[in-house]
C-alpha positions as CSV (number, residue, x, y, z in Angstrom):
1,X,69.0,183.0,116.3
2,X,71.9,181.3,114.4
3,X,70.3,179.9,111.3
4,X,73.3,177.4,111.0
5,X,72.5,175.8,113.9
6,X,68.8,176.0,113.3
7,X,69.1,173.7,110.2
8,X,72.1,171.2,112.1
9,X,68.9,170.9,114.5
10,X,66.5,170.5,112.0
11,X,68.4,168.4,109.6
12,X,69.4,166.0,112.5
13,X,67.9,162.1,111.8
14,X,66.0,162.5,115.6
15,X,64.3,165.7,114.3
16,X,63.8,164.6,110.6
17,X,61.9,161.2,112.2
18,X,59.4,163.3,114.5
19,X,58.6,165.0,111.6
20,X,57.9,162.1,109.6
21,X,55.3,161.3,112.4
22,X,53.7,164.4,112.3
23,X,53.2,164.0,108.3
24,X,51.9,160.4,108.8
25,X,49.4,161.6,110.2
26,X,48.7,164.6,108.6
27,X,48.4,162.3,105.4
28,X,46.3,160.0,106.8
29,X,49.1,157.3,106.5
30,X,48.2,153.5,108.7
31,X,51.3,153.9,110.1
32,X,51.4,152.5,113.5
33,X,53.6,151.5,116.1
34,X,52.6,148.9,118.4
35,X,51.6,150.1,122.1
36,X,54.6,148.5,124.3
37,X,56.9,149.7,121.7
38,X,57.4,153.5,123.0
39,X,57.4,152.1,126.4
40,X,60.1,150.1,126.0
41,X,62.3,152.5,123.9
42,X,61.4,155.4,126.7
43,X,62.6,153.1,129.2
44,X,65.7,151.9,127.7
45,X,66.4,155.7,126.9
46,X,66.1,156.8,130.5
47,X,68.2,153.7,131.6
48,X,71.2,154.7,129.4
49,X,70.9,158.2,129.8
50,X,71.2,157.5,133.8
51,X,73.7,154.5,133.3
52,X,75.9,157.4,131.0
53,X,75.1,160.2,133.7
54,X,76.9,157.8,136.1
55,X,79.8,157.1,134.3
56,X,80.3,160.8,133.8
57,X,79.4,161.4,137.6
58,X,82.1,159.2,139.0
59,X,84.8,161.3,136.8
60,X,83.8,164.4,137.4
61,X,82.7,163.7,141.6
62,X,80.4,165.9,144.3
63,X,82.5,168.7,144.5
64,X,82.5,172.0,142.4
65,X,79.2,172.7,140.6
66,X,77.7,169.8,140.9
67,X,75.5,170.4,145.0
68,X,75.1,173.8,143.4
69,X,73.8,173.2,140.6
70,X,71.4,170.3,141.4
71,X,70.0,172.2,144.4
72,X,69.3,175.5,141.8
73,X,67.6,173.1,139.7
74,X,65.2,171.8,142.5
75,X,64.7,175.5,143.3
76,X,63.5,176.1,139.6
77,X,61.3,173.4,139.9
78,X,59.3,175.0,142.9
79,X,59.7,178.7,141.6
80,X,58.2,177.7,137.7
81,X,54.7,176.5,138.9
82,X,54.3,179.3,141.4
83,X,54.6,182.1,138.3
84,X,53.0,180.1,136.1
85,X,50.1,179.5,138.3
86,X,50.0,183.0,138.6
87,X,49.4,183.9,135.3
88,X,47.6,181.0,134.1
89,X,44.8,182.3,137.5
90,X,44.0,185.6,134.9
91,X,42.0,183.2,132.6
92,X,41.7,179.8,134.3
93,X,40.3,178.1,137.4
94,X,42.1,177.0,140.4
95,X,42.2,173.3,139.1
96,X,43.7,173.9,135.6
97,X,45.8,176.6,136.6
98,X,47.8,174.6,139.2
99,X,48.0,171.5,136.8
100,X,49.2,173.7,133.7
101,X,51.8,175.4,136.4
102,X,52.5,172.6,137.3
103,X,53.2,170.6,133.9
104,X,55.5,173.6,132.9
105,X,57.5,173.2,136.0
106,X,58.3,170.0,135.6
107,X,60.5,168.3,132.7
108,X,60.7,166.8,129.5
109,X,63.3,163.7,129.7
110,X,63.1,163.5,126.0
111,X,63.7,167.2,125.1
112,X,67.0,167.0,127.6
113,X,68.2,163.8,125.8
114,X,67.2,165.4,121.8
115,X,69.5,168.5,123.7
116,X,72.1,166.3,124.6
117,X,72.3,164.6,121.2
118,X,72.5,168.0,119.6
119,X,75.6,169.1,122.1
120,X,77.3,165.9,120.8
121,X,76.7,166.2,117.2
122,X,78.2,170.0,117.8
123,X,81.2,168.7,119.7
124,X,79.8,170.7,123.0
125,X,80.8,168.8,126.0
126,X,78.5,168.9,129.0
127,X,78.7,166.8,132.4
128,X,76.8,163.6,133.5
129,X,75.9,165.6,136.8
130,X,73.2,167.2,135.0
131,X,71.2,163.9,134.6
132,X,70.8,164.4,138.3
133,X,69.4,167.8,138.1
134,X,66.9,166.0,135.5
135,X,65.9,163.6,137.5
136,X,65.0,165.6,140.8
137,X,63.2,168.0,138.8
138,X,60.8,166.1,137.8
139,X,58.7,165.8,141.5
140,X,58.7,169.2,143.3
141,X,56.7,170.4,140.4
142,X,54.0,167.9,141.1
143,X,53.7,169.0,144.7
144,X,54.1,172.4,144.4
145,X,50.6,171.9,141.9
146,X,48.6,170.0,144.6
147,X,49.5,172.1,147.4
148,X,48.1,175.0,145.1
149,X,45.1,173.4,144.6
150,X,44.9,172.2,148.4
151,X,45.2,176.2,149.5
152,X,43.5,177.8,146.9
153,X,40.4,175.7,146.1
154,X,36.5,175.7,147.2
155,X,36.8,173.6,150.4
156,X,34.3,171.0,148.9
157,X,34.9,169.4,145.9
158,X,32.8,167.0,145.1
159,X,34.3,165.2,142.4
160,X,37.5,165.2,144.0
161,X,39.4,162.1,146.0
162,X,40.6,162.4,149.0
163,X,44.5,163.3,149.1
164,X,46.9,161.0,150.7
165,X,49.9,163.0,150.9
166,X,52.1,159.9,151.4
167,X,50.4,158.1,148.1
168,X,51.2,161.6,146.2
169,X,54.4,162.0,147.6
170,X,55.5,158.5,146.9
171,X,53.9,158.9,143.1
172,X,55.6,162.3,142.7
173,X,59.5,160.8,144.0
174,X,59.3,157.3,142.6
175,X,57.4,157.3,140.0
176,X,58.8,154.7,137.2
177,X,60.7,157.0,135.1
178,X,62.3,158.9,138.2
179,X,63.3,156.0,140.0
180,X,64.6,154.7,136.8
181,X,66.9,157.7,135.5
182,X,68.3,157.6,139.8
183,X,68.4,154.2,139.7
184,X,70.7,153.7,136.3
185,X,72.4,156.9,137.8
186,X,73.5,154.9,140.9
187,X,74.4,151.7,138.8
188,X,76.9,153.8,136.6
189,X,78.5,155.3,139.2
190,X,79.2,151.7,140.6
191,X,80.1,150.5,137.9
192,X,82.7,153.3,136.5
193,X,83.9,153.2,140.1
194,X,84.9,148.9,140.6
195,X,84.2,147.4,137.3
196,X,85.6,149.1,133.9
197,X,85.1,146.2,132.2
198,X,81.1,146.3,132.8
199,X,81.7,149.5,131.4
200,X,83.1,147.9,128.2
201,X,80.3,145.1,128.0
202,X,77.8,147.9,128.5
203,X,78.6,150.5,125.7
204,X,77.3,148.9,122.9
205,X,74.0,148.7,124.4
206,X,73.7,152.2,126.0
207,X,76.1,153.7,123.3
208,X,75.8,152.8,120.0
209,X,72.4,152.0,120.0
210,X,71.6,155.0,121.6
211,X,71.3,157.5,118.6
212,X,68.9,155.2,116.9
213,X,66.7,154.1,119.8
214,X,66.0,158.3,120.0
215,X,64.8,157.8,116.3
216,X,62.5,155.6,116.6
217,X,61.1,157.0,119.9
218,X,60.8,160.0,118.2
219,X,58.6,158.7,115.7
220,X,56.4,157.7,117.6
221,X,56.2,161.4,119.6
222,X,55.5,162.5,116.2
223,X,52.7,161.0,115.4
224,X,51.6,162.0,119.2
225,X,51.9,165.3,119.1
226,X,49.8,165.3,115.6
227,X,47.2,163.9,117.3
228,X,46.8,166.1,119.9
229,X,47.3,169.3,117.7
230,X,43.3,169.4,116.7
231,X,42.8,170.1,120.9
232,X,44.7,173.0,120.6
233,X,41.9,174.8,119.6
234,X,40.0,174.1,122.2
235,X,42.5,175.6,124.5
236,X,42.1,178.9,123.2
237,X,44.5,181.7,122.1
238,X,45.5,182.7,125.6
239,X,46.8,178.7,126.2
240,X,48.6,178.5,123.0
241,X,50.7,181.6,123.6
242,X,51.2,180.5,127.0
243,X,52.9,177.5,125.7
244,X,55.4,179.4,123.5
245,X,56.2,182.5,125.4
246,X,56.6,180.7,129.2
247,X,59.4,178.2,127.6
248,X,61.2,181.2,126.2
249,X,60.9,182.7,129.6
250,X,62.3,180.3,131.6
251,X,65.0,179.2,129.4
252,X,66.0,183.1,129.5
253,X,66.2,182.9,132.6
254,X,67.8,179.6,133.4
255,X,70.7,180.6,131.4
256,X,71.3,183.7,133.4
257,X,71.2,181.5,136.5
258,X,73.5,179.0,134.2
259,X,76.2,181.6,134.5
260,X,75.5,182.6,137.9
261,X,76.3,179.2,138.8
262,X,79.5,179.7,136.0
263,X,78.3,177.1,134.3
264,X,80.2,176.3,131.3
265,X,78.2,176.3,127.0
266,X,76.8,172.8,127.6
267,X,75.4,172.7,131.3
268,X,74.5,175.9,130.6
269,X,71.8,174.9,127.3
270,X,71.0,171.5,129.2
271,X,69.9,173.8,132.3
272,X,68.0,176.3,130.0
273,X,65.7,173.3,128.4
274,X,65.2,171.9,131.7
275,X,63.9,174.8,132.7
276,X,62.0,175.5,129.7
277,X,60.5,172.0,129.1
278,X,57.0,171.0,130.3
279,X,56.0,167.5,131.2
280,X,53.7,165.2,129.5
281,X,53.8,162.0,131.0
282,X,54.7,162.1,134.8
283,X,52.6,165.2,135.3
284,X,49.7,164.0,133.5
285,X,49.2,160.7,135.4
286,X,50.0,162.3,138.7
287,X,47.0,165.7,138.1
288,X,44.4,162.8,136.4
289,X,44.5,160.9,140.1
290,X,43.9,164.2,141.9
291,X,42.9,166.9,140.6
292,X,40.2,165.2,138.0
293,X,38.5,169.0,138.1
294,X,41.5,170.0,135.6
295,X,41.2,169.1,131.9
296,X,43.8,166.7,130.8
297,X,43.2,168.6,126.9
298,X,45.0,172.0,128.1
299,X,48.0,170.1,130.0
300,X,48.6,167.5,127.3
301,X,48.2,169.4,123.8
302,X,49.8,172.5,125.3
303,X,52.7,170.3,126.4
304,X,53.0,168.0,123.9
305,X,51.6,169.1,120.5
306,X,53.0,172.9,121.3
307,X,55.7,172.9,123.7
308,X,57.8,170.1,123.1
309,X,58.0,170.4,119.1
310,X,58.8,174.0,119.8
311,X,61.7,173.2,121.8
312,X,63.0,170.4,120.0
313,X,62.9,172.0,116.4
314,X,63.0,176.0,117.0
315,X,64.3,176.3,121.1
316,X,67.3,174.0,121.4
317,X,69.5,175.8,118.6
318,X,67.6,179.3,119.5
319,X,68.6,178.5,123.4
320,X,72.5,177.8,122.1
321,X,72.4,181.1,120.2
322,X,71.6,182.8,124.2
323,X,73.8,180.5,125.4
324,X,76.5,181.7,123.1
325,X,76.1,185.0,123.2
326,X,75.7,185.0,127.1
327,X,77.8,182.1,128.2
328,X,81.5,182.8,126.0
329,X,83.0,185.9,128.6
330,X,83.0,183.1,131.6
331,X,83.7,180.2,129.2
């Protein structure tokens, strides 16, 4: 791993304000951020990252890499939860086993956007295309984990609700932040297209306040992720080494499918964390519905108190260092 960009990463304001979460918390500090707060600054950093992805998408069009690449993505998302699930069966359940696989097949919207900040502040460019490849990752995942659970568990289950495939499938493809990232997506493609000067009026909002919205987000994540650090323990060794080595693993592997797909530097490390990010939000609310056998602890302090600060501290700059090393002879 390149230690230079280790400490760029590290020493960057969005980094240095999650760790100023953790340690409020750690110190017992009152700080507290207001409940709507993260909701809105999660939304508004979804709308501009689609509204931006747009823009981009209009330059750059359909052809090329971009059907390629999107439908590889998709692919990821249904392969991920199958090995996962798979390993995770050597020490769990049916239940949590298909919701950890499918959490780690799935995405992090906040890890791709911390990975797109660090591609700007290294002067890497990458193309708005891949917010698409974010955005329909996020669902296969989901149903990949309750078809799992619909083959592999005890016919009866008596604490479970019945499954309305066209409730889940509806939850799993437009589900807030999904139809929001597509939705932005669309609109800044419109716009880019007919009205440039929409695209004027519109860059201060989703550009310059962009960097500092992530901050304060951040923050908040912190203080998150602290919290759920104390049920780590209860997930056990196995868990918590799950939820270092299988980012690894798939990022490994995405970039090598990166430059299958001749990706170029910055695809190719936004492709890796997509692969190697877990999700904590859509996920979550999706296995609580149906699959109330699993316990939310292992899905949500794996993902978020392990997996996300690893990749946002220690993966993004280790995952460039691959990228670099793998990437430059096609680049």
């Amino acid at each position: 791993m390149e230690t230079n960009l280790v400490l760029q990463n590290v020493l960057a304001p969005p980094v240095l304000f999650f760790f100023l979460g953790i340690i409020a918390v750690v110190v017992r500090s009152d700080l507290e951020i207001p409940a709507p707060l993260p909701k809105l600054f999660s939304l508004y950093l979804l709308l501009a990252i689609g509204f931006k992805g747009g823009l981009e998408l209009e330059k750059s069009g359909f052809g090329g890499q971009v059907l390629p690449t999107v439908l590889t993505a998709i692919i990821m998302s249904l392969t991920i939860p199958l090995v996962c699930f798979v390993i995770l069966r050597l020490k769990f359940d049916v239940f949590n086993s298909a919701a950890i696989a499918s959490a780690y097949g799935s995405i992090s919207a906040v890890t791709f956007i911390t990975a797109e900040s660090f591609l700007e502040s290294q002067g890497i460019p990458f193309d708005g295309f891949m917010v698409a490849a974010l955005a329909l990752m996020e669902s296969p995942a989901i149903i990949v984990g309750l078809l799992l659970v619909k083959l592999y568990a005890p016919k009866k289950r008596p604490n479970a609700r019945e499954m309305k495939w066209t409730a889940i499938l509806h939850e799993s493809m437009l589900n807030g932040s999904v139809y929001l990232l597509l939705g932005s997506l669309f609109i800044g493609f419109l716009t880019a297209a007919h009205n440039p000067i929409g695209v004027e009026k519109m860059q201060p909002f989703t550009g310059k306040l962009f960097y500092g919205a992530e901050c304060f987000f951040l923050l908040d994540m912190g203080i998150v992720a602290a919290q759920r650090l104390p049920s780590l323990k209860k997930a056990g060794p196995f868990l918590i080494f799950f939820a270092v080595i299988i980012p690894l693993l798939n990022a490994f592997i995405g970039i090598w499918v990166a430059k299958a797909l001749y990706l170029g530097p910055g695809n190719a490390l936004l492709f890796a964390v997509l692969c190697a990010s877990a999700s904590y939000l859509a996920v979550p609310a999706a296995m609580r519905m149906t699959v109330p056998e699993a316990k939310a602890s292992y899905y949500i302090s794996t993902t978020l108190g392990l997996t996300f600060p690893f990749n946002i501290v220690i993966g993004i700059p280790l995952y460039m260092g691959l990228v670099n090393k793998i990437i430059p002879s096609i680049g």
